[in-house]
N, C-alpha and C positions, 0 to 999 in steps of 0.2 A: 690290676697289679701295678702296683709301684715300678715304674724307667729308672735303671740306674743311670745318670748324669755322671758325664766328664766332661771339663772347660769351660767356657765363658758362653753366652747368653745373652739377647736381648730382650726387655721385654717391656714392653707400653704401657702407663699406665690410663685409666679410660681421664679424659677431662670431664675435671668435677663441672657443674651448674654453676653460674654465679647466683648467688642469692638475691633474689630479689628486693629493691629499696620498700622499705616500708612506710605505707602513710594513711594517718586515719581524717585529718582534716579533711583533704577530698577524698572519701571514701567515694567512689564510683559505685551507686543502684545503677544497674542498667535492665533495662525491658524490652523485653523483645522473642525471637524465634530460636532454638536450636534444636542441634540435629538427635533428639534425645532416645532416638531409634538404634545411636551409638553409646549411650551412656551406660553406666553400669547396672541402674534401675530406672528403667524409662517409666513405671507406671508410679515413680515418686518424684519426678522429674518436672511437673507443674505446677505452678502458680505457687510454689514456696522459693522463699530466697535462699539462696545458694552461697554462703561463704567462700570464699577461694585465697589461697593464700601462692596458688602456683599454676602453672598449664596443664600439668597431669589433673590435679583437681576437679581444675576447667572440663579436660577432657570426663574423667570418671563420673559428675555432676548432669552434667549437659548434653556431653558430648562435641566434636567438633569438624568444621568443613570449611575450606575454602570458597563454598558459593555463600559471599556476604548477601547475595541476594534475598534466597530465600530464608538463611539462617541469620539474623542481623544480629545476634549477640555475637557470633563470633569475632568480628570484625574487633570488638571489643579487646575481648582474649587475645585476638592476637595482636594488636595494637599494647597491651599491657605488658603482654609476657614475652612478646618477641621485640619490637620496637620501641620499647620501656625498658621492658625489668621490672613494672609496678608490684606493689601489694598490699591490703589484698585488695579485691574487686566482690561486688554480691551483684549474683545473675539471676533475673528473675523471667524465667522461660512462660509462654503462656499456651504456646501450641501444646493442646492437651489432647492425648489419646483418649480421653472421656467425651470427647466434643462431636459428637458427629459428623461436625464440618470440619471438623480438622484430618477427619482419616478416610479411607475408601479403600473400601473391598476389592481385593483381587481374585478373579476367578480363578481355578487352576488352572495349570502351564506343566507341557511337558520339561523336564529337564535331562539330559542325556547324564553317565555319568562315565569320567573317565580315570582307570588309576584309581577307584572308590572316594572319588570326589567328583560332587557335582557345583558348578556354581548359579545362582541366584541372582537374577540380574536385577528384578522389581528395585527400584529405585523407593528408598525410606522404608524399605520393611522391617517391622517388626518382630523380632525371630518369635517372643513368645506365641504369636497370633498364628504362626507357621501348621498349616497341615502338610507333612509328608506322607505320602502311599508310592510303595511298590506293588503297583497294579492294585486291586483292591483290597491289599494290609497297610493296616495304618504301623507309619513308622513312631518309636519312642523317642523321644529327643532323650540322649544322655546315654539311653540302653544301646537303639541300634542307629544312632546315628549322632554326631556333634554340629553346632554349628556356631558361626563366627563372622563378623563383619570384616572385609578385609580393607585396604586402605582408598579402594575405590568405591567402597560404599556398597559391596555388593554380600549376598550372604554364601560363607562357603561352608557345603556341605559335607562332614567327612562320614562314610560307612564305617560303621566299627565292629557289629553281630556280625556270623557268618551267612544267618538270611539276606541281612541287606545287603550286603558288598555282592551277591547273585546279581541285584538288580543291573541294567541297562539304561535304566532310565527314571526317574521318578516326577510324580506327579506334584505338582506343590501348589496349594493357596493359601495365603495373606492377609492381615490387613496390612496397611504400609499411611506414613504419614503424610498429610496432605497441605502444606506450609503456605498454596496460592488460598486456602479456605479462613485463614487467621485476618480479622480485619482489625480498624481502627479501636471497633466499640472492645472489641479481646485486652488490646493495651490499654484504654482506658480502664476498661475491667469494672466491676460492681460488688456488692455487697449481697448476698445469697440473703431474700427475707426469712427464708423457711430454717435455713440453716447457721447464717449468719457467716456463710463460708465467704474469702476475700480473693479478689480475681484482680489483676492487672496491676493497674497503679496505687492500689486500695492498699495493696501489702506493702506499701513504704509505713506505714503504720506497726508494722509488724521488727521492724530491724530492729528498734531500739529494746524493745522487750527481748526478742529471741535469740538477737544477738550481741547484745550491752556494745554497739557500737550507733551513733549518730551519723546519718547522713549529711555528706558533703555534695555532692554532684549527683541529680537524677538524669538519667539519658535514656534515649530511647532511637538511637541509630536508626535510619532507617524508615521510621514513624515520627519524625517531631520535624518533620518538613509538613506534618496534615495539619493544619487550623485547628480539629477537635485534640489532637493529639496535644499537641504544643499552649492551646488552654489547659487542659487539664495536669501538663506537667507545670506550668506556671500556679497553679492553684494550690499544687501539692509542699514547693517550695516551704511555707509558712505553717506557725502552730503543728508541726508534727509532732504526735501523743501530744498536743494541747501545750507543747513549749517550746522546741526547737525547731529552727531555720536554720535553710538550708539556699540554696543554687541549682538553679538546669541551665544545661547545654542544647541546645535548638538549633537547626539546620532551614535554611532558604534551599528549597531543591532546586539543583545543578541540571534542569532540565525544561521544557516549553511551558510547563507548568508552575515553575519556579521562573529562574532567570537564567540566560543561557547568558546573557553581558553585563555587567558591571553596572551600566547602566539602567537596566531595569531592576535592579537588588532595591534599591528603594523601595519599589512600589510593592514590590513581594512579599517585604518585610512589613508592610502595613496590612498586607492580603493574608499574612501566616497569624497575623494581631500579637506580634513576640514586642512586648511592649514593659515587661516586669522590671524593675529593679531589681529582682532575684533570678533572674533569665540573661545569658550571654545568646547569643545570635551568630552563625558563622555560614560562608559563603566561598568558594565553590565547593569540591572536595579532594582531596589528599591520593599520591599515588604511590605506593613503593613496587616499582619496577610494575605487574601487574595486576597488581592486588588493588582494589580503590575503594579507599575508605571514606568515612562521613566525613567531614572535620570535626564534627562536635567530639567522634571518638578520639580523634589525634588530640585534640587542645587538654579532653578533662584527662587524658593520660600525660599531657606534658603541662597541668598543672600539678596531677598529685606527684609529679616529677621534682618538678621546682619546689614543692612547699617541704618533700621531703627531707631535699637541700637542705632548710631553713629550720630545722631542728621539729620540721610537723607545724611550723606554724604560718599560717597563709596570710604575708606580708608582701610578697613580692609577685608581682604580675607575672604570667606566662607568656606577654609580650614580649618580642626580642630573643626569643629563647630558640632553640635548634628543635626542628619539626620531625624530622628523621625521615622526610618524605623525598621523594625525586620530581613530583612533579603535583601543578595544582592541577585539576581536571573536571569537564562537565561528567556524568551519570555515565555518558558514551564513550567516556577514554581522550574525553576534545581537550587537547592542552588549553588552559587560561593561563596566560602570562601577565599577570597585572606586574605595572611596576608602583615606585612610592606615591610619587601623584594618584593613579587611579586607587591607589589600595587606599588612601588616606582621605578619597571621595566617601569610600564605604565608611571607612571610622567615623566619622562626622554624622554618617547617619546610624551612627550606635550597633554597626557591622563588623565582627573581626573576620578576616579573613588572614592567607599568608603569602609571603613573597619570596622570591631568588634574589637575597645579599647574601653573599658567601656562601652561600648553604639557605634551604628554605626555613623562614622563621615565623611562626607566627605572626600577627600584625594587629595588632588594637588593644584599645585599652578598657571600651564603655562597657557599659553594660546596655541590654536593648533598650531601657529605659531613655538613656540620648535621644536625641537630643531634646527629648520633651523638659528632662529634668538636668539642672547644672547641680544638686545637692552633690557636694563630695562623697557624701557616703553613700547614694543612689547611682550615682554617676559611672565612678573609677569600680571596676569590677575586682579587685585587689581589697579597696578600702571596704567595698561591701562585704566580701568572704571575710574579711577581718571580725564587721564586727559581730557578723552571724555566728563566725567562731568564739568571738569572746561571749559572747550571748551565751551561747551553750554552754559553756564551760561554766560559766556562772550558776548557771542551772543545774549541772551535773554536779559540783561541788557545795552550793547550798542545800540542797538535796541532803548529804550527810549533817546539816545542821539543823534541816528540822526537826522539831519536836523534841528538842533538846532544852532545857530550863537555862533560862537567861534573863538579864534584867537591864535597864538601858548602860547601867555604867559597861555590863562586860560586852554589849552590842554595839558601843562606844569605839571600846579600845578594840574591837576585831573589825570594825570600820578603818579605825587609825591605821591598823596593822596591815591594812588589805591583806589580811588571809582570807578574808571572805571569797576574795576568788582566787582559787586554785592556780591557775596559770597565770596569777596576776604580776609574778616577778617575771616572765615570761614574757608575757604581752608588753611588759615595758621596755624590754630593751630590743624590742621592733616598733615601737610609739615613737612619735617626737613626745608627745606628751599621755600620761595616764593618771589619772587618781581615782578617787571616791569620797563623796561627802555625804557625810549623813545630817540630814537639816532639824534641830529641834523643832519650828516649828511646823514641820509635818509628820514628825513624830511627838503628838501629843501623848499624856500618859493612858488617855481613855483608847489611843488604838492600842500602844503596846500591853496593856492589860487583856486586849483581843488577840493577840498574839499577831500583828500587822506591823512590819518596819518596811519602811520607805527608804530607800538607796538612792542617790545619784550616782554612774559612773562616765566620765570624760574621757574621751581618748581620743588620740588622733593620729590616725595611720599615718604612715608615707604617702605622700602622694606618687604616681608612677612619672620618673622624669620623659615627659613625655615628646617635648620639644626642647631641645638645645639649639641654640643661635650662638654661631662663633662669628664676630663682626671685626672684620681683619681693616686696617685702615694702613694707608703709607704714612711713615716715621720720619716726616723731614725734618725733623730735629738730628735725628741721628746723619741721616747722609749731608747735611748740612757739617755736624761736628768731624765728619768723615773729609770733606772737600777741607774742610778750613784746618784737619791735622788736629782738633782735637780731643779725637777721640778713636780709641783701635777700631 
């Protein structure tokens, strides 16, 4: 019934979400573990990629937890959606409750019950898997009892028939998930002969079809500090669906296995073989308060950061930029305090890491490729994303031109006009320079009667100003014209 009201009132309104920056150039693949024992459907929850456009997503997809350990997608999610703002992200989980080794049986366990609630302490269980009995009646999930994961991860059981709320105590077994059983070969993942089903890294194949979006950044937190791992994400980079390139993020692990000082990151970075042009490399890792992340997760969120800035188009390096971290650290929580000298030992050897100027900022510019290679466009990890992004776009937007009737004069003038590529007014006013030429003589009339045109396109990014020298000298002219009164 309706409260008759008299006078004045306060009343709050809840604070909205800020909406998250949107960015598709670095679209973040990430590969890895979560806690999909919390998500909404854990038995669709595997080896498919996951869209996400926000952290409930995140959560309702996945699921999610604070232990970036065993769950290393999270680290992601919350790196985007907390420490970012990004969007969107596609999460591809590979702990699968089909796996035998990913799950283990739990025997039954008494559970007391108090207040017609019991709670469930099995760590990763899976409620669907759940048998309840009061003594030897099996309980109904839904009829005589509900249940629910609560925020520590545990399952809480409510009575709701008048049978079961009698009980005392109930008996419960499980299966529950098993995340120390997911290995290397899981993220690499394979190809099913018999079925043709796609498992790990195999399903970057899959985005652009399922989800009309192209990959920018594949990561693999967590996993792309391992040799097999960190090949196989360097191989994926290139020809995906047989046309577009893309970029990985790769981690030197922060530990006896990796490099615990600065000065052994060299040798590690040869021992990881992160050696790609299409591969960035980063060293230690990241900490906000006590949460501690990869870096590769911190950098490709505070590149789709930066490129968002930039109207979506990946022009500008994520060197220099604000990390949103407190502190850099080994695996253990060991502060690393690199300053510019030592951070700038790592760059030289095609290492970003980041540092404490005013606030922690990312730091480097290469690509792992450095220092093997000085090509500009192999080199500057900016000029590379550049032109992997124009790449694509060329592709995505010619695409609408094939198979279309043409003949050289109007193949001519849509050369002149660069609409052949799409973002092509776009990408110039982030160029020093861009065109496109079309050369008659490699377009003779015997290809274009094959249906075969040949393009040239030039372009040239920014480079990142990566050193500035201010060379200050004494003016004795001036203090001369000062002494002699000729001058204020």
């Amino acid at each position: 019934m309706a409260t008759y009201q008299h006078g004045v009132y306060n009343q709050e309104q809840a604070t909205s979400l800020t909406t998250p920056i949107q960015s598709s150039a670095a679209l973040q693949v990430i590969f890895g573990t979560a806690p999909i024992h919390l998500a909404d459907d854990p038995a669709k929850a595997a080896n498919t990629p996951k869209l996400c456009y926000s952290f409930a997503e995140c959560q309702a997809a996945v699921g999610y937890s604070d232990d970036f350990e065993n769950f290393t997608l999270c680290q992601s999610i919350d790196v985007n959606f907390r420490v970012f703002n990004n969007a969107p992200i596609v999460l591809v989980n590979v702990l699968d409750p089909n796996n035998s080794k990913h799950i283990k049986q739990n025997e039954a366990t008494s559970v007391n019950v108090t207040d017609g609630q019991a709670v469930y302490t099995v760590p990763y269980a899976l409620i669907s898997t759940m048998e309840v009995k009061n003594g030897d009646a099996a309980l109904v999930k839904d009829t005589d009892y509900t249940a629910a994961h609560d925020d520590d991860g545990n399952v809480v059981i409510t009575l709701i028939s008048e049978s079961a709320q009698e009980a005392e105590s109930l008996s419960i077994s499980s299966t529950s998930l098993n995340p120390a059983g997911v290995t290397k070969e899981d993220i690499v993942g394979g190809v099913s002969s018999s079925t043709g089903a796609e498992t790990g890294l195999e399903l970057v194949r899959q985005i652009y079809p399922k989800l009309g979006l192209v990959p920018g950044i594949l990561l693999a937190p967590g996993w792309s500090d391992d040799p097999v791992v960190a090949a196989a994400l360097q191989a994926k980079t290139t020809k995906i669906n047989g046309n577009f390139d893309c970029n990985t993020y790769l981690d030197i692990a922060a530990n006896s296995s990796g490099a615990t000082v600065y000065t052994d990151v060299k040798t590690a970075k040869e021992k990881l073989g992160a050696s790609s042009n299409h591969a960035a490399v980063f060293w230690p890792k990241g900490a906000v308060g006590e949460k501690i992340y990869c870096l590769s997760a911190l950098a490709a969120a505070e590149t789709a950061n930066t490129d968002a800035t930039n109207g979506d188009v990946p022009f500008e390096s994520p060197s220099n930029k604000a990390l949103n971290i407190t502190a850099t650290v080994l695996d253990d929580g060991t502060e690393v305090a690199l300053d510019q000298e030592q951070a700038n030992l790592l760059n030289g050897q095609g290492v970003i890491t980041a540092i404490n100027s005013n606030g922690f900022k990312l730091w480097g510019n290469n690509t792992a490729a450095y220092p093997s290679t000085t090509d500009p466009k192999d080199r500057w990890l900016a000029v590379r994303r550049f032109f992997d992004w124009d790449g694509n776009n060329f592709i995505l937007t010619y695409w609408q031109k094939v198979d279309k009737p043409g003949n050289k004069r109007l193949i001519q003038s849509i050369v002149d006009s660069q609409n052949i590529i799409g973002n092509g007014y776009v990408a110039r006013d982030y160029c020093a320079g861009y065109r496109i030429e079309f050369r008659d003589d490699e377009n003779p009339i015997t290809d274009l009667l094959d249906g075969k045109l040949t393009t040239h396109t030039y372009l040239a990014p920014y480079i990142p100003a990566e050193k500035i020298v201010n060379i200050r000298e004494y003016d004795t002219a001036a203090l001369e014209a000062a002494l002699t009164g000729g001058s204020d």
